[in-house]
GULOKE-452179 format. One record per atom (N, C-alpha, C): atom name; residue in three letters; chain; residue number from 1; z, y, x. Coordinates in pm, 1 decimal. Atoms other than C-alpha are relative to their C-alpha. Layout:
N
R  atom  res  chain    n        pz        py        px
R    CA  ALA      A  NUM         Z         Y         X
...
REM end
This chain:
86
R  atom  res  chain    n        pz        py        px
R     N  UNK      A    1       0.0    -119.4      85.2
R    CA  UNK      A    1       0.0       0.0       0.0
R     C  UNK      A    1       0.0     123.6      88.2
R     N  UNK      A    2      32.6    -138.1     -46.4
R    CA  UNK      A    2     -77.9     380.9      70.4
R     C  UNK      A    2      40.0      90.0     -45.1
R     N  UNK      A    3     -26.1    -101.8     107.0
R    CA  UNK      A    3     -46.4     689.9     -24.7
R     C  UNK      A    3    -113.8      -5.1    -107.6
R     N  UNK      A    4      89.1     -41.1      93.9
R    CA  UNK      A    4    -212.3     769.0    -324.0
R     C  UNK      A    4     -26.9    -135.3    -107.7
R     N  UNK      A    5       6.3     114.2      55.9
R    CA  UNK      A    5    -211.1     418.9    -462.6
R     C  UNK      A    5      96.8     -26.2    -139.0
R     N  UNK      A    6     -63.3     -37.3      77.2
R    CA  UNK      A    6     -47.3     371.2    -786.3
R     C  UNK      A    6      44.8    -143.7     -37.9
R     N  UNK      A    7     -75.0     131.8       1.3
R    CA  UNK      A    7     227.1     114.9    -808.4
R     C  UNK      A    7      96.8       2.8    -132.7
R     N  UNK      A    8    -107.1       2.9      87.9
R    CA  UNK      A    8     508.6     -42.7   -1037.2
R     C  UNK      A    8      91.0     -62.1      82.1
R     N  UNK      A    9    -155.5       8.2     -92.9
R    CA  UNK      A    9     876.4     -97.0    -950.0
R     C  UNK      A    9      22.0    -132.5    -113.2
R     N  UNK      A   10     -71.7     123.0      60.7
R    CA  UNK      A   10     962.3    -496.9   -1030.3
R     C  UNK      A   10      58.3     -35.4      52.5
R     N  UNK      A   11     -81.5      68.6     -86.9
R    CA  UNK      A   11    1251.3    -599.3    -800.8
R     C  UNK      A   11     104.8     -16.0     -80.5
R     N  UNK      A   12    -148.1     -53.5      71.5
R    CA  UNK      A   12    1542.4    -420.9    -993.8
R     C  UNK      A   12      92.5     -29.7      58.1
R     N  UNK      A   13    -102.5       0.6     -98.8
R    CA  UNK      A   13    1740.0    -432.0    -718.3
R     C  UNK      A   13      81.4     115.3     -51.2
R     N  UNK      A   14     -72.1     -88.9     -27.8
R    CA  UNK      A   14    1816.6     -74.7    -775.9
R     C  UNK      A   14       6.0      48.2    -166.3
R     N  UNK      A   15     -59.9      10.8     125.9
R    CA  UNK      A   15    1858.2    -133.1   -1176.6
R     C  UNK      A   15    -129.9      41.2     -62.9
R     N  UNK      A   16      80.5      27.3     103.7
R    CA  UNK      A   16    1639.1     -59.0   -1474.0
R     C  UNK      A   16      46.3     165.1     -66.2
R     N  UNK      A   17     -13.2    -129.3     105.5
R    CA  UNK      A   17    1695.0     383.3   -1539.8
R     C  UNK      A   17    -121.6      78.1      30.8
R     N  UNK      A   18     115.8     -19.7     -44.4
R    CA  UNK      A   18    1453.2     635.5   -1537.8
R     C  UNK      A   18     -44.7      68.7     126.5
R     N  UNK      A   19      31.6     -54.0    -151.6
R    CA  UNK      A   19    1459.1     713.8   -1183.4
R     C  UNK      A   19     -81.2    -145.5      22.6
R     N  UNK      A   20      32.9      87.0     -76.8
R    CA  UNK      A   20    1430.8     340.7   -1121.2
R     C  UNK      A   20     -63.8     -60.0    -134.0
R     N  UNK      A   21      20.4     -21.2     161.9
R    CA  UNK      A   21    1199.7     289.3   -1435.9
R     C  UNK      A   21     -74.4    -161.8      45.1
R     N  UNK      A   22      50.1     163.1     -75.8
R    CA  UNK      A   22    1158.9    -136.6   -1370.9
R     C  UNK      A   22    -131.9     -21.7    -148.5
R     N  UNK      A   23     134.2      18.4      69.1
R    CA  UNK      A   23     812.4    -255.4   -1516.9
R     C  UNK      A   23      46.7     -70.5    -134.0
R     N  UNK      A   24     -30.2      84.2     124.5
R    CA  UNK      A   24     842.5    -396.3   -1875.6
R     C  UNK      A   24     164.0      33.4     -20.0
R     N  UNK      A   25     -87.9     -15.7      74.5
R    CA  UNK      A   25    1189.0    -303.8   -1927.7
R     C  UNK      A   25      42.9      88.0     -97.3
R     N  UNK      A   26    -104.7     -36.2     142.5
R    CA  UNK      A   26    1429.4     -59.3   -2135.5
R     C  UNK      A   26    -152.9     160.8     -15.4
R     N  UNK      A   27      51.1    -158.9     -12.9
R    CA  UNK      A   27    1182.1     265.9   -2034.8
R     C  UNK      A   27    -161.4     -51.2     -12.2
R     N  UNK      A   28      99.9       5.2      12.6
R    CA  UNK      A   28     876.4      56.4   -2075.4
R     C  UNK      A   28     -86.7     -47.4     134.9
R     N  UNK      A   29      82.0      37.8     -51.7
R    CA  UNK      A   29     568.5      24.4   -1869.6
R     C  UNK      A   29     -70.4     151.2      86.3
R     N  UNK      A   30      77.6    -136.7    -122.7
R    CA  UNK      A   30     562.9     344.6   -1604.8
R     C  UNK      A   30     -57.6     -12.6      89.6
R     N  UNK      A   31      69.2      -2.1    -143.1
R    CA  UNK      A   31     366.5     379.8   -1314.4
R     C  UNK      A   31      38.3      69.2      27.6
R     N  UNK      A   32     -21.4    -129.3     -80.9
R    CA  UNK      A   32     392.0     589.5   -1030.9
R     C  UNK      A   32     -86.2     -41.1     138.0
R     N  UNK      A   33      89.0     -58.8     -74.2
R    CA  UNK      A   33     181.9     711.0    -739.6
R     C  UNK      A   33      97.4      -7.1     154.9
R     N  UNK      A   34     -74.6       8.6    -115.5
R    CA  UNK      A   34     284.5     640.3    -380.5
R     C  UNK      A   34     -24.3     144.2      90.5
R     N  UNK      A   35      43.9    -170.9     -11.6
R    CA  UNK      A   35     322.4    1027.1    -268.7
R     C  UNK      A   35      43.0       7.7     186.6
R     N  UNK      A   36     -21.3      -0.4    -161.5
R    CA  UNK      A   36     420.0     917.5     126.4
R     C  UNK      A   36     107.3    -156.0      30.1
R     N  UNK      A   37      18.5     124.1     -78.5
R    CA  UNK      A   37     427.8     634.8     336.3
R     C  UNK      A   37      55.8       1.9     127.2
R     N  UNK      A   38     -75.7     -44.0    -142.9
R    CA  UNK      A   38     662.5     623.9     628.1
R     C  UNK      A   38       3.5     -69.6      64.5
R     N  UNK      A   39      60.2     113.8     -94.8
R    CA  UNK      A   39     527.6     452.8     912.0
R     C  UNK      A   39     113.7     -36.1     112.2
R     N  UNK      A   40     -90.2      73.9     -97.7
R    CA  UNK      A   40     826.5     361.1    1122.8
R     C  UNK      A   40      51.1    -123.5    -111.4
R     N  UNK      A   41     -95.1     100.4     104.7
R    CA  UNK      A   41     981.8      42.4     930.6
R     C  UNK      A   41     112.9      25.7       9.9
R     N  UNK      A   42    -140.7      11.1      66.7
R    CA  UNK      A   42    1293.8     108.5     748.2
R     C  UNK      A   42       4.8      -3.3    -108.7
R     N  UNK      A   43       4.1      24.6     139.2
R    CA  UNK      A   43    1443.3      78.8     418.5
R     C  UNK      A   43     -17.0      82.5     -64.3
R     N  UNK      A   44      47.6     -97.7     128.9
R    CA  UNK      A   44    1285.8     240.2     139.2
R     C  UNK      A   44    -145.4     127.4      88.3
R     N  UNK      A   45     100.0     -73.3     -76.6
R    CA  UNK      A   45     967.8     367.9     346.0
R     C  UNK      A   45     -85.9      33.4    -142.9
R     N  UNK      A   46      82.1     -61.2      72.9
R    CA  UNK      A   46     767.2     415.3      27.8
R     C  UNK      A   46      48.4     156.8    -140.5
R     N  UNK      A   47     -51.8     -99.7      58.7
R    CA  UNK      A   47     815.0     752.2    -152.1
R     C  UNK      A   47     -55.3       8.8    -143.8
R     N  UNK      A   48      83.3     -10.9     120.4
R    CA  UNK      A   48     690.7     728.4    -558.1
R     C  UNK      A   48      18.9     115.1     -93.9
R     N  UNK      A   49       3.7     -62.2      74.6
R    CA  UNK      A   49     614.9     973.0    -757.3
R     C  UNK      A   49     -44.4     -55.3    -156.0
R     N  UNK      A   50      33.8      99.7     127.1
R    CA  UNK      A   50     698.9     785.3   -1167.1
R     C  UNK      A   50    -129.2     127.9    -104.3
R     N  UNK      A   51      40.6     -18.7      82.7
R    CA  UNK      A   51     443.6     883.4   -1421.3
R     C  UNK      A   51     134.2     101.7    -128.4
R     N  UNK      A   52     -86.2     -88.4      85.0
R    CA  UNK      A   52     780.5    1036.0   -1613.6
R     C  UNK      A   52      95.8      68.8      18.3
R     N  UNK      A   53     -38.9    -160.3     -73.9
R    CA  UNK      A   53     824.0    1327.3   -1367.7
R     C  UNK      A   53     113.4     -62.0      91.5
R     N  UNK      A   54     -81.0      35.5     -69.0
R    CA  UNK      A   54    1073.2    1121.2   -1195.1
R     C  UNK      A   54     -42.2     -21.2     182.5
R     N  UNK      A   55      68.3      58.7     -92.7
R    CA  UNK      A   55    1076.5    1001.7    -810.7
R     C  UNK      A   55     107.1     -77.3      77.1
R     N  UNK      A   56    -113.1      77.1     -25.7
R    CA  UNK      A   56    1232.6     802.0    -589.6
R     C  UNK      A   56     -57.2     -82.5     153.7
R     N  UNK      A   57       2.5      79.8     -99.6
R    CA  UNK      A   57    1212.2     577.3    -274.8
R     C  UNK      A   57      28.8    -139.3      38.9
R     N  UNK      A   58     -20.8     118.7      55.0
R    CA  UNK      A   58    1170.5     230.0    -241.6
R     C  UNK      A   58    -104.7     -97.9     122.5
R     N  UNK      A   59      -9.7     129.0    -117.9
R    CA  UNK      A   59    1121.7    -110.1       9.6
R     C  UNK      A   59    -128.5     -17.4     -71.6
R     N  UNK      A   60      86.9      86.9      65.6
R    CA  UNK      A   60     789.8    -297.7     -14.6
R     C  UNK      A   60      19.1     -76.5     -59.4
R     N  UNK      A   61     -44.0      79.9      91.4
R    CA  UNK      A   61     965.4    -561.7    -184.7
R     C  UNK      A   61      47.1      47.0    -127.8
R     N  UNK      A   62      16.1     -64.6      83.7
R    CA  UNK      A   62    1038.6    -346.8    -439.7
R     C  UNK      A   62     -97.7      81.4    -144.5
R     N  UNK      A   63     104.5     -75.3      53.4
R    CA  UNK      A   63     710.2    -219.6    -566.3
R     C  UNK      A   63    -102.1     -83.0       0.6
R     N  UNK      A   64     136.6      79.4      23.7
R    CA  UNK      A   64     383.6    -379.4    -648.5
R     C  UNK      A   64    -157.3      27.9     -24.3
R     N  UNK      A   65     132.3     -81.8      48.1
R    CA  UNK      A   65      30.0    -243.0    -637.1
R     C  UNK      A   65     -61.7     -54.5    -130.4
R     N  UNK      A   66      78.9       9.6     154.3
R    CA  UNK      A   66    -139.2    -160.1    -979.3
R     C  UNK      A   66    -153.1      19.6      28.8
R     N  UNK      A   67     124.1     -40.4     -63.3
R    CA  UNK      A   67    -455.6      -0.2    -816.2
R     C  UNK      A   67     -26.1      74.8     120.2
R     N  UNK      A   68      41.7     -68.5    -108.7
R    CA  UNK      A   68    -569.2     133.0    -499.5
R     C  UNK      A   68     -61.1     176.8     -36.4
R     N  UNK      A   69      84.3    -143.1      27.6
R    CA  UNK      A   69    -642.7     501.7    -442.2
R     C  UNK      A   69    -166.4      15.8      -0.7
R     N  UNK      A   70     178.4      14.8      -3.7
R    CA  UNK      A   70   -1013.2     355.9    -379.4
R     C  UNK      A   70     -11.0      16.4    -164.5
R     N  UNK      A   71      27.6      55.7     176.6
R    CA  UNK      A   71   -1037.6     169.5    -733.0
R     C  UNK      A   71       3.9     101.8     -64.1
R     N  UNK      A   72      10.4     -69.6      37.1
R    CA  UNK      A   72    -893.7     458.8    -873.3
R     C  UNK      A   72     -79.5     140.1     -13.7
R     N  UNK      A   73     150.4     -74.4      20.8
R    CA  UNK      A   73   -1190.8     691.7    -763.4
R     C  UNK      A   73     -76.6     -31.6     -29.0
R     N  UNK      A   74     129.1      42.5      -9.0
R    CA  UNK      A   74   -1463.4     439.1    -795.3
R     C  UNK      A   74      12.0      25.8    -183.4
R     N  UNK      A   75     -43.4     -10.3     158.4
R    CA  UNK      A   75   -1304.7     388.6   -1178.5
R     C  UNK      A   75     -19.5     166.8     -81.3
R     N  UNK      A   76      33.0    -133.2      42.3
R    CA  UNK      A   76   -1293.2     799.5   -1218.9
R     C  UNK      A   76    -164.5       6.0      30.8
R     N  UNK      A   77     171.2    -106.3      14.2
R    CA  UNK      A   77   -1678.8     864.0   -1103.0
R     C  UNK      A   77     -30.3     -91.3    -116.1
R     N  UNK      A   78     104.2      76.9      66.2
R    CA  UNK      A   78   -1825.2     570.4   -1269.2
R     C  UNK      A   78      68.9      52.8    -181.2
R     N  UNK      A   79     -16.3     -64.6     135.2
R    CA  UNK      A   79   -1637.4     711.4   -1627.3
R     C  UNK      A   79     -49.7     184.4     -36.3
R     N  UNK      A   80      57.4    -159.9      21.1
R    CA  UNK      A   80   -1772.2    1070.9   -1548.5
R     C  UNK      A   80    -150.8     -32.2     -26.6
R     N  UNK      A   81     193.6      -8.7      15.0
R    CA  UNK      A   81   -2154.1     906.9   -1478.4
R     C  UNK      A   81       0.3     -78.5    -175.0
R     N  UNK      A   82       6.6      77.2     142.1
R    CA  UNK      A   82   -2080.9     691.6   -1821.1
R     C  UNK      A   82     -30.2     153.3    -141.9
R     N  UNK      A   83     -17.7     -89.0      60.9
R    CA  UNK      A   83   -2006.9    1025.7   -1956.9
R     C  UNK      A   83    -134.8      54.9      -7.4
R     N  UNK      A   84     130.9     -43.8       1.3
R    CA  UNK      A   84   -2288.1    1184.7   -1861.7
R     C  UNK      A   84    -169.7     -54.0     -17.4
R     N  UNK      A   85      94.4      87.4      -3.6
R    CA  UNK      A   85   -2545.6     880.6   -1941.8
R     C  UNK      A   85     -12.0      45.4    -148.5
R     N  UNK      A   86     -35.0      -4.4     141.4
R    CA  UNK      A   86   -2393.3     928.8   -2319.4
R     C  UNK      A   86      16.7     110.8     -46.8
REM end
């Protein structure tokens, strides 16, 4: 994972609120956006920014990629050229 990549939090190590908003539980089905990536290894190197203004910091074991920051551009043009075909 990267920056810009947009992950979910399933470990629940660090519980189920909406800082730590765990996939499928009490708050639902949030995402969030990996907003920095901290390249020395230690705990909680990934920095997320949740989909419900929240953020937080968190272990690779912690988090789970939903889509790549690629996917997520190739997915935005190709719905702008769809747009513009229609």
């Amino acid at each position: 994972m990267t920056t810009g990549d947009k992950v979910k939090y399933v470990s629940g190590l660090w519980g189920d609120t909406s800082i730590n908003p765990l996939w499928g539980g009490k708050h639902g089905e949030i995402a969030g956006i990996v907003t920095y990536k901290n390249q020395v290894i230690l705990a909680c190197n990934y920095s997320v920014k949740w989909d419900n203004g929240q953020h937080n910091s968190y272990n690779s074991e912690d988090i789970e990629l939903l889509e790549s920051l690629v996917a997520q551009e190739i997915n935005k043009m190709m719905e702008e050229l769809i747009e513009e075909i229609i």
